[in-house]
C-alpha positions in Angstrom: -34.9 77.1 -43.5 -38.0 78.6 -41.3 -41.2 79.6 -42.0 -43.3 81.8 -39.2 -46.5 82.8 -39.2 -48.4 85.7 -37.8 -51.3 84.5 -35.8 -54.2 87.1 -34.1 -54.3 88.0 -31.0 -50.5 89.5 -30.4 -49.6 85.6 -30.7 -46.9 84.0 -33.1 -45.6 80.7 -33.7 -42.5 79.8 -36.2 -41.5 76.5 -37.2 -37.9 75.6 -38.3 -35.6 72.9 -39.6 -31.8 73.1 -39.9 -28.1 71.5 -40.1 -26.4 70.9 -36.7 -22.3 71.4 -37.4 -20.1 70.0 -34.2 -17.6 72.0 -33.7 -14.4 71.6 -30.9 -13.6 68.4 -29.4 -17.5 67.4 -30.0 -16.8 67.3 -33.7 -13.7 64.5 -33.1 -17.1 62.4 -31.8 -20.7 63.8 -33.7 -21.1 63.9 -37.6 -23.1 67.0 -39.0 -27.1 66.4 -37.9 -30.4 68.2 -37.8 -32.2 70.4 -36.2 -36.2 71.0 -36.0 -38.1 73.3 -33.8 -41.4 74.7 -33.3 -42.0 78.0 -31.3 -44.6 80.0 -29.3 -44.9 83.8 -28.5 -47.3 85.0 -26.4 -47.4 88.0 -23.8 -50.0 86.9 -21.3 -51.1 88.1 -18.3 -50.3 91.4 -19.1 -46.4 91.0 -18.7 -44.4 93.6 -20.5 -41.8 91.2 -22.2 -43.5 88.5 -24.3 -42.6 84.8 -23.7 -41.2 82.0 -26.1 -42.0 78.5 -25.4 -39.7 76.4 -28.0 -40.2 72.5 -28.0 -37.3 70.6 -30.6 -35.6 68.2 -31.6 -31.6 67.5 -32.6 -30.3 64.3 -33.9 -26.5 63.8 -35.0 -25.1 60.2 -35.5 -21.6 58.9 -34.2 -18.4 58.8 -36.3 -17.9 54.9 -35.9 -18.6 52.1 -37.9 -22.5 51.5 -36.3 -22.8 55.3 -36.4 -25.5 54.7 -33.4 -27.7 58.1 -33.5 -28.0 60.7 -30.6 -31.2 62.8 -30.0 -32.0 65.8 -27.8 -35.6 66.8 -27.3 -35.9 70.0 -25.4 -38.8 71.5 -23.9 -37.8 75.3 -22.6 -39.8 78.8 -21.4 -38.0 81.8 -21.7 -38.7 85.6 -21.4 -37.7 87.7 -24.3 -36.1 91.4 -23.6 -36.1 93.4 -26.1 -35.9 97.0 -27.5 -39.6 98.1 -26.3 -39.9 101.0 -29.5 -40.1 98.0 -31.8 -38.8 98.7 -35.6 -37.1 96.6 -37.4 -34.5 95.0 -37.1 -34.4 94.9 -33.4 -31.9 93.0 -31.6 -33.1 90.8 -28.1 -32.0 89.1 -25.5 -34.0 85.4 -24.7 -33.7 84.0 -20.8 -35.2 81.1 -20.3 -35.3 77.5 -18.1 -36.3 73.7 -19.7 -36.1 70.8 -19.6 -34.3 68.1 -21.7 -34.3 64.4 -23.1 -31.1 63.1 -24.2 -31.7 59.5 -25.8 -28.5 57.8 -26.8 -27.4 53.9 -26.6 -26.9 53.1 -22.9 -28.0 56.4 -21.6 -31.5 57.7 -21.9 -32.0 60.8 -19.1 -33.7 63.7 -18.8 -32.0 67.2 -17.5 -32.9 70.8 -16.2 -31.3 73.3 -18.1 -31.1 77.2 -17.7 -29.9 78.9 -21.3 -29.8 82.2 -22.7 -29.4 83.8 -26.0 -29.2 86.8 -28.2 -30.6 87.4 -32.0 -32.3 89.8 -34.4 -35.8 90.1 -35.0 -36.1 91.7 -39.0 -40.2 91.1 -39.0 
């Protein structure tokens, strides 16, 4: 599920909340979680591509008997390049460094991360 909204001032923030599904040798360890994230898009400073801050939040449990939880809190910046005639839908390209939490029991630590991704914008 997600919900955006259009805020003024060529600025707009999207909330969302979703299932996480392991998959590969990660599912032989994590049962199915969930996902929530809230999101940022600005173009300041006069930059051509606009700019996505995301901060979220992951949790999926263990598949043993105490089922002890894992969480990821991530914190990332990322530059969004995109198809610059606009229309819908337009495909992107996100870029982007961030930081990360990882709490789980006997390791709590926090991480850079660079990441990158692709989507469809239909607004």
């Amino acid at each position: 599920m997600t919900a955006e909204a259009q805020v003024p001032g060529s600025k707009r923030m999207a909330a969302s909340i979703g299932a996480i599904i392991p998959v590969g040798s990660t599912a032989d360890v994590l049962q199915a979680g969930a996902q929530s994230a809230f999101s940022i898009y600005a173009k300041p400073f006069g930059l051509r591509n606009p700019l996505r801050l995301d901060v979220g939040s992951a949790d999926m449990a263990e598949k043993t008997l105490l089922a002890p939880s894992r969480r990821v809190v991530g914190t990332t910046l990322g530059m969004i390049l995109a198809n610059p005639r606009g229309g819908s839908p337009t495909g992107y390209v996100i870029l982007g460094v961030g930081t990360y939490h990882q709490d789980r029991p006997g390791l709590r630590r926090d991480a850079f991360g660079v990441n990158a991704g692709a989507g469809m914008d239909f607004t």
